[in-house]
Every structure is written in C-alpha cells, then in structure tokens.
C-alpha positions as a Markdown table, in Angstrom:
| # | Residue | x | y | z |
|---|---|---|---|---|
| 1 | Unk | 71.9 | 118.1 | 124.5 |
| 2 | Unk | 74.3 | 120.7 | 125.4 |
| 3 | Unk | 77.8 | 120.0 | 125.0 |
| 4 | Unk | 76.8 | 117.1 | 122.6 |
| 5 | Unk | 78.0 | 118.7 | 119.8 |
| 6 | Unk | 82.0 | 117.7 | 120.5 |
| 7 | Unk | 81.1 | 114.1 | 121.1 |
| 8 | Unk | 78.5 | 114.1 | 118.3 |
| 9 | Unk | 81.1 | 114.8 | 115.9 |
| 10 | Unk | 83.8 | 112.6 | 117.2 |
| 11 | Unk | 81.7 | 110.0 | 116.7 |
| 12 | Unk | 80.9 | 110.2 | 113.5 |
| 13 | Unk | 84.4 | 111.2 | 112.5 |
| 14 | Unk | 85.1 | 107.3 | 113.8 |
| 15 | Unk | 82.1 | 106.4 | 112.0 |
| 16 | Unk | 83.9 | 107.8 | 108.9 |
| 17 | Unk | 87.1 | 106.4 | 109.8 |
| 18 | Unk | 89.0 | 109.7 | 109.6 |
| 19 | Unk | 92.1 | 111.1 | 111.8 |
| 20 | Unk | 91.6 | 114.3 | 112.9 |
| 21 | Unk | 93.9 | 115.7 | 110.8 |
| 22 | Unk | 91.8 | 114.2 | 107.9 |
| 23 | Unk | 88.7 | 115.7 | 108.7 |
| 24 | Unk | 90.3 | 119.3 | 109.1 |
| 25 | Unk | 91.5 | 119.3 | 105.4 |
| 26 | Unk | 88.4 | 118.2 | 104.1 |
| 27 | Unk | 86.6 | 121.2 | 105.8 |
| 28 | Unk | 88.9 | 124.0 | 105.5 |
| 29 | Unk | 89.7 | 124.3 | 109.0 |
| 30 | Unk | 92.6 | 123.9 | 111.0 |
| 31 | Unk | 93.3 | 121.2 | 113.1 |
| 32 | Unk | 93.6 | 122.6 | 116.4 |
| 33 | Unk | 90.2 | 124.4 | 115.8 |
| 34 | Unk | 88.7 | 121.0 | 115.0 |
| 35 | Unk | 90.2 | 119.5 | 118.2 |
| 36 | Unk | 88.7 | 122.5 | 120.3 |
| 37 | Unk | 85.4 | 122.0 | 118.9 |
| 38 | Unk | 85.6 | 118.3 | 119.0 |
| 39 | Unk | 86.3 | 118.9 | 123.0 |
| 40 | Unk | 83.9 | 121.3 | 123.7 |
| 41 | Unk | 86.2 | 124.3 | 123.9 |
| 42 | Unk | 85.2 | 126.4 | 120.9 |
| 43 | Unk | 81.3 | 126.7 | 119.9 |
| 44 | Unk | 81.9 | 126.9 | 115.5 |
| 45 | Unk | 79.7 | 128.8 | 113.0 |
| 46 | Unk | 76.7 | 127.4 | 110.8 |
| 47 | Unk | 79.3 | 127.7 | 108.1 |
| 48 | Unk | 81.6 | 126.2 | 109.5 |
| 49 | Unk | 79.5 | 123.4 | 110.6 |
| 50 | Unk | 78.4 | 123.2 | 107.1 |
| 51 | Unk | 82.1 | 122.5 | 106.3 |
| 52 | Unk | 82.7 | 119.6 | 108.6 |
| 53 | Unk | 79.3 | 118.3 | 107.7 |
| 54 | Unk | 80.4 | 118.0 | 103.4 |
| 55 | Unk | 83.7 | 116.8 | 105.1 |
| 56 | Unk | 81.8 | 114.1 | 107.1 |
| 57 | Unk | 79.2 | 113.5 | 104.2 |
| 58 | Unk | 76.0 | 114.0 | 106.4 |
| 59 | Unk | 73.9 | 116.4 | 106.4 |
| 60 | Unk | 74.4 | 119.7 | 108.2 |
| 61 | Unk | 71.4 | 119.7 | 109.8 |
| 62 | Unk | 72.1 | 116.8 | 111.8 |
| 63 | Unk | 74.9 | 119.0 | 113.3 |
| 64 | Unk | 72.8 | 122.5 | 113.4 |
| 65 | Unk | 70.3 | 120.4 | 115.9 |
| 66 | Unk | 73.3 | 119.0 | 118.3 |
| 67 | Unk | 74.7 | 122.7 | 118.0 |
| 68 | Unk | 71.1 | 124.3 | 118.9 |
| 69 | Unk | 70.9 | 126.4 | 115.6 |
| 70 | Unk | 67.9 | 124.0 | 114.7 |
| 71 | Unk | 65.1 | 122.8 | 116.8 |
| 72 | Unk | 64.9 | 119.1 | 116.1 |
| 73 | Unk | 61.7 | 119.8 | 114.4 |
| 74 | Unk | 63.4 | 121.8 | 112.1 |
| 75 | Unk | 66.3 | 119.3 | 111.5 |
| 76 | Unk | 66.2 | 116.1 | 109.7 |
| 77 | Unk | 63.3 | 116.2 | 107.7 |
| 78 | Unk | 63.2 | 114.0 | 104.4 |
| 79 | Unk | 64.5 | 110.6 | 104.0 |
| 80 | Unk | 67.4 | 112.2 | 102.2 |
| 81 | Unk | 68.5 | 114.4 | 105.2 |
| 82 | Unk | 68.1 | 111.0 | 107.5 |
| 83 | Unk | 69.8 | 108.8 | 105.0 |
| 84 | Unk | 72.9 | 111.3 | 104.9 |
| 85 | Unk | 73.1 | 111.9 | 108.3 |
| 86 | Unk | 73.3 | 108.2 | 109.2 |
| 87 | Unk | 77.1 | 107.3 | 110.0 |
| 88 | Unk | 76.7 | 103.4 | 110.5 |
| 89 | Unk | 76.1 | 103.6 | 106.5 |
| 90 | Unk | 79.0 | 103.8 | 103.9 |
| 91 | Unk | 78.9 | 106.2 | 100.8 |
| 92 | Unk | 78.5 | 103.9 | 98.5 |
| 93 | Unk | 75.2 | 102.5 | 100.7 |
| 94 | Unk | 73.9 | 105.6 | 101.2 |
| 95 | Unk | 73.8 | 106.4 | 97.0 |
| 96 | Unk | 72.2 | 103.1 | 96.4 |
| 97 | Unk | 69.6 | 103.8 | 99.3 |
| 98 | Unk | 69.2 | 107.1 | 97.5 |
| 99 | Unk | 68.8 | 105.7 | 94.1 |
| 100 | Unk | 66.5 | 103.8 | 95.4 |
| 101 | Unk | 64.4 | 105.4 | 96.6 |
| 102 | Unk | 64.3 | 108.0 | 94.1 |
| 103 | Unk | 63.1 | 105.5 | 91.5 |
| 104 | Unk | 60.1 | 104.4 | 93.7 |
| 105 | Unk | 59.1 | 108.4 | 93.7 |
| 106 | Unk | 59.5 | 108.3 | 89.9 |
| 107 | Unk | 57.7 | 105.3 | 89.7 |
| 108 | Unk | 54.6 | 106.1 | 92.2 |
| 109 | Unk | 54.5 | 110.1 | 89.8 |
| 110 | Unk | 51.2 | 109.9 | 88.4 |
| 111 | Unk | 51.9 | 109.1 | 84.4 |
| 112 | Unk | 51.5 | 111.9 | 82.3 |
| 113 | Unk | 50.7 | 110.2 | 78.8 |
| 114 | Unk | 53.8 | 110.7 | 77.2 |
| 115 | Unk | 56.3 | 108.1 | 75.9 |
C-alpha cells in the first residue's frame, strides 16, 4: 500500500468534485503542499491528514490506514466510519444513510418503560 496515499486522495478529491485549489482552502493547507502530497513527494502529519479528511468529508481513518499510521484493523471500524469514508456517495446520501440507520439503533434499544 505504500505510496497509495497520493493516489488515494486524488481520487477521492475527483470523487468530491474538487480542484486542487478547492480542497487546499478547505483544509488549511497550501496548495503546493497538497499537490506534493497528492504526488507522493511530501509524507503529511495525522493532523494534517485530519484536515484534508473534514475537507474531503470522510473519515480520517480511511486516510491514517493508506498513510500507515493505522493498521487496517485499526481503521474503519463502525458503519459510520465506512459510510463517511465512501466517496461514490454524496453528502446529502451519506446523512440519510446515517439517519437511518441511527433510527434502527434507537428502535432495536431495549424500551425502558417510559413515555
């Protein structure tokens, strides 16, 4: 998987339908750094990571695994975490898959007697 991290996010920068430009000011970095990383050239922090992961909306787990700060064990764990991470779906899918499925973990809680 090495190496995969630059691809990995190109990818889902397309997904996202975002220039690079774009995806630089919604992480706080600059756009040449992005670019670097993007190719391969410069290996970027957890926080930053974390910061190109709120600017992708996924999760940044999903990039701590391709950048070997995670095992995959470790990574995407919960259905939110896999939900988030997946670029094929739009925001507005992934809150409605979300919803979702939070309201069938309400509804299978064990009632308590109140109400």
């Amino acid at each position: 998987m090495a190496g995969s991290l630059g691809e990995f996010l190109q990818e889902q920068r397309q997904h996202a339908q975002l220039s690079l430009r774009q995806l630089a000011d919604r992480a706080g970095v600059s756009n040449p750094y992005l670019s670097q990383i993007e190719r391969g050239l410069r290996r970027p922090s957890a926080d930053v990571l974390q910061q190109i992961a709120k600017g992708l909306r996924i999760s940044a787990e999903a990039l701590y695994v391709r950048a070997g700060l995670l095992d995959h064990a470790e990574g995407i764990s919960t259905v939110e975490d896999a939900v988030l991470s997946d670029a094929a779906l739009s925001d507005r899918q992934k809150r409605v898959l979300l919803d979702l499925y939070q309201t069938f973990r309400t509804e299978s809680m064990p009632d308590t007697g109140e109400g």
